[in-house]
C-alpha positions in Angstrom: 67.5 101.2 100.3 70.2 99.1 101.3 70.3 95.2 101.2 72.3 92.6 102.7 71.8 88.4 103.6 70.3 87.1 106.7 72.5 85.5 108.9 71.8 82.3 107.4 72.5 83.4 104.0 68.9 82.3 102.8 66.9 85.5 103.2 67.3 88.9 101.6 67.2 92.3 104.3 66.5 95.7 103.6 67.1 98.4 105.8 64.5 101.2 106.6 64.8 104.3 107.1 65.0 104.4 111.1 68.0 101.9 110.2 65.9 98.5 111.1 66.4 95.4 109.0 63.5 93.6 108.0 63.1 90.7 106.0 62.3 91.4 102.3 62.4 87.1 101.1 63.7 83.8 101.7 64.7 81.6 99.4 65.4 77.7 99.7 69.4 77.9 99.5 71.7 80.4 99.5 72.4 80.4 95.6 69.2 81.6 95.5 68.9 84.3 98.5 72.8 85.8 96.8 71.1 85.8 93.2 68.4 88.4 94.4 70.4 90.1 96.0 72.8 90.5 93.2 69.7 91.9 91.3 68.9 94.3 94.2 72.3 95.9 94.1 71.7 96.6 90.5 68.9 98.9 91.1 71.0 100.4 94.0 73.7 101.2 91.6 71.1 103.4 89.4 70.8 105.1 92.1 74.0 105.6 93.0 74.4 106.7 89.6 72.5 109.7 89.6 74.1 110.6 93.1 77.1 110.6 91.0 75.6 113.2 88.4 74.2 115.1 91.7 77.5 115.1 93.5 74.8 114.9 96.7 74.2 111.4 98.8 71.2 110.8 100.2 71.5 109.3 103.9 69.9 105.5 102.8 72.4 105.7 99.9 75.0 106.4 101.9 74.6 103.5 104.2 73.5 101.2 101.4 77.5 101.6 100.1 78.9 101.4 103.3 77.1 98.4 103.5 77.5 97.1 100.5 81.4 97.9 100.4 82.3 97.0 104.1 79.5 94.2 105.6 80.7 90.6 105.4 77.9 88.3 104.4 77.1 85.5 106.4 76.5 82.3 105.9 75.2 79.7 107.9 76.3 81.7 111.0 80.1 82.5 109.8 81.3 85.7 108.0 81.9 85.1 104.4 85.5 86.6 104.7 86.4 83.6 106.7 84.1 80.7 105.4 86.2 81.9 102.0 89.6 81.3 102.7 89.8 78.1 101.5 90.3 79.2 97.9 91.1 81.6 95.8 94.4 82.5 98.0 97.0 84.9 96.6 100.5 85.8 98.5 101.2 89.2 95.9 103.9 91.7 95.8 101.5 94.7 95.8 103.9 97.3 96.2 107.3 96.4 94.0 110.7 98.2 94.4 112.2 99.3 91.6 110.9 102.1 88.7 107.5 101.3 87.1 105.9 102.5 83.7 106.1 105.8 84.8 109.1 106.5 85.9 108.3 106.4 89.3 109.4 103.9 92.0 108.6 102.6 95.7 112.1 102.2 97.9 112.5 100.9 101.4 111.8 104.4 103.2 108.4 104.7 101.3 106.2 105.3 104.3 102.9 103.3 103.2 100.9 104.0 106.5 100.5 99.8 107.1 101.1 97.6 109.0 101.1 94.0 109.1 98.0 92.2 110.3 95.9 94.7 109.0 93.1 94.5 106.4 92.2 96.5 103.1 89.5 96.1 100.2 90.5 94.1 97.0 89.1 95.2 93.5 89.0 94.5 89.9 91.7 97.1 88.2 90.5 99.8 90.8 87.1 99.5 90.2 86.9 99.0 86.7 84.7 96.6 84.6 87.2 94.1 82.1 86.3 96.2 79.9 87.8 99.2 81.3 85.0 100.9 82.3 84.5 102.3 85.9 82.0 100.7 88.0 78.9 102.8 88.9 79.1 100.7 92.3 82.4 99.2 92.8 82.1 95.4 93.6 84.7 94.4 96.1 86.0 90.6 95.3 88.0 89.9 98.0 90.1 91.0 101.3 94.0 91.5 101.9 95.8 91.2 104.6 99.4 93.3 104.8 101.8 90.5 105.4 105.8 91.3 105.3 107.9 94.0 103.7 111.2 92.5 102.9 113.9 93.6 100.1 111.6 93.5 97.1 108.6 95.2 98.8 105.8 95.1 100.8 103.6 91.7 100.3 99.7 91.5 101.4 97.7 87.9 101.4 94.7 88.4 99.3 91.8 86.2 99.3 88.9 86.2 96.7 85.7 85.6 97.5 84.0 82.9 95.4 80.6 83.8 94.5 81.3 87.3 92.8 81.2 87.4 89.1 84.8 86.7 87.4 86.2 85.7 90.4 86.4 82.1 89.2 87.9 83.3 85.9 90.5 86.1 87.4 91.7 82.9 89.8 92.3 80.9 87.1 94.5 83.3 85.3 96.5 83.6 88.6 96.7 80.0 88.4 98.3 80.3 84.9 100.6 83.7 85.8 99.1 86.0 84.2 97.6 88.0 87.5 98.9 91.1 88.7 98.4 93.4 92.0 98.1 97.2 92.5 98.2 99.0 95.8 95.6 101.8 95.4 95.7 105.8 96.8 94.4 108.9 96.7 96.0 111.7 94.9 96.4 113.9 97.6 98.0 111.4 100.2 101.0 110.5 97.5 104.2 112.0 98.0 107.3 112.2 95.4 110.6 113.7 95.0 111.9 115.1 91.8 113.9 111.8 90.6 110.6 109.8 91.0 110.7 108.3 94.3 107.7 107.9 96.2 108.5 108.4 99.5 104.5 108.5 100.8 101.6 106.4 99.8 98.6 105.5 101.5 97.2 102.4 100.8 93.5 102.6 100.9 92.6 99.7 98.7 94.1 96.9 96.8 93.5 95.7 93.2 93.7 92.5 91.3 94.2 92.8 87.4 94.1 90.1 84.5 97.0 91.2 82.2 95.0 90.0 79.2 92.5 93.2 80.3 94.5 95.6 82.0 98.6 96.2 82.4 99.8 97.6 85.9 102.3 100.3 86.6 105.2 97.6 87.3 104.7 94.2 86.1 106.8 92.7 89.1 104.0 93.1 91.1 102.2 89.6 91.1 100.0 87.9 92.4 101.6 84.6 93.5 99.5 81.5 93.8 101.2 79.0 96.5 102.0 76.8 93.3 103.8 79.7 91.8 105.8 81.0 94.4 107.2 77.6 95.1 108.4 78.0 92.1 109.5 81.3 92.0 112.8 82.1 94.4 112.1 85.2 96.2 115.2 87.3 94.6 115.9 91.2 95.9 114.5 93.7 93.9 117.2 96.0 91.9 116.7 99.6 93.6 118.4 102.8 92.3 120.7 103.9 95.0 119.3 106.1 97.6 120.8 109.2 98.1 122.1 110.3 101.6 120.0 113.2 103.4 122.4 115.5 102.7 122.5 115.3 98.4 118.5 114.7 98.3 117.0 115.7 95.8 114.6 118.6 96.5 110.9 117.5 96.8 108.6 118.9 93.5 105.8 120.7 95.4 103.6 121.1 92.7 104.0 117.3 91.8 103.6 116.3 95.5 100.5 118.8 96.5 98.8 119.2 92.9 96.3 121.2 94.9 98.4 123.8 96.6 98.4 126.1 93.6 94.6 125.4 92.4 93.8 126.8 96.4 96.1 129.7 96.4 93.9 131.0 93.0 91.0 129.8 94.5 92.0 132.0 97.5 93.0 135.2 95.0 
């Protein structure tokens, strides 16, 4: 079943079946009220687990992660995602110009399918434990919002939320420098030429990383504190020259559609 908070973020909801919430317990504060339903979303995840094994999703486990991913809670009346902004504030690079680890790299025409004033979900090292292992029920820690795309990439405003596990920790290592940002997409909306330039990626979600648990592709991408990025003059990103249209390089499609060939011998 799924769970969520009252609006008065004191008493834990499940839903039934029909989709009606009902009230499952109060509890005195909201401490409290967010603890059980911490441990709720525990046994949620077992399930979830086996749905995983199954590869089939029942209907009340499908809404209980579309609840659990995309519901604010509320409290005391006001959505958490805005009763939060307060702290835990990031300005980050998410997407850097300039070759990564892999010899791939993001360039002004990379079409990112944003725009700015828009929203997307913030994870831990995309949806991995610090230890590197991926969450059975991913545990979204925050929101960001796409700000500008200037001439060292496109920037996003992230905010944490403060009452998820590690949050308090991963902010203080943003404090100290040592956090970093990675725009997240699905394999089969990335696009690449033969060079390495990514020229399509669609940015479904948004993750923070601790660089004491987990490296990104391209360590320019950080996430700036206001503290550090007064600090830190905003200085243009060193991109490869961009060939003209007519000396392009010709696009790799078995690296851009990994799927095409799988389908044709599916097909055969």
């Amino acid at each position: 079943m799924p769970y969520r908070l009252s609006d008065n973020g004191k008493c834990v909801e499940k839903q039934n079946e029909s989709g009606k919430w009902t009230t499952l317990k109060c509890h005195q504060d909201h401490a409290d009220a967010l603890a059980h339903l911490r441990a709720l979303e525990v046994n949620v995840s077992d399930a979830f687990r086996e749905w995983t094994r199954s590869g089939k999703a029942s209907p009340e486990m499908a809404r209980a992660k579309t609840a659990y991913l995309y519901e604010p809670i509320k409290v005391d009346g006001e959505t958490s995602i805005n009763a939060r902004k307060d702290w835990g504030e990031f300005h980050a690079l998410v997407v850097p110009y300039g070759r990564d680890g892999h010899g791939e790299y993001f360039s002004p025409r990379t079409e990112l399918y944003v725009q700015e004033g828009e929203t997307r979900p913030v994870f831990y090292a995309h949806m991995e434990t610090r230890d590197g292992v991926p969450q059975m029920m991913p545990v979204r820690i925050g929101t960001a919002k796409i700000a500008e795309r200037d001439n060292q990439g496109q920037w996003a405003d992230i905010s944490l939320w403060p009452d998820v596990d590690g949050n308090a920790e991963l902010w203080d290592a943003g404090q100290a420098g040592r956090v970093r940002v990675s725009a997240g997409t699905e394999d089969y909306a990335k696009r690449m030429t033969r060079n390495g330039e990514i020229f399509a990626w669609n940015i479904g979600e948004i993750s923070l990383m601790d660089i004491s648990t987990h490296l990104p592709a391209n360590m320019n991408a950080i996430a700036y504190t206001k503290t550090l990025l007064s600090q830190t003059p905003k200085e243009p990103a060193e991109v490869e020259s961009l060939p003209d249209s007519a000396d392009e390089p010709q696009t790799d499609v078995a690296a851009v559609i990994p799927l095409l060939d799988y389908d044709t011998r599916l097909r055969e």
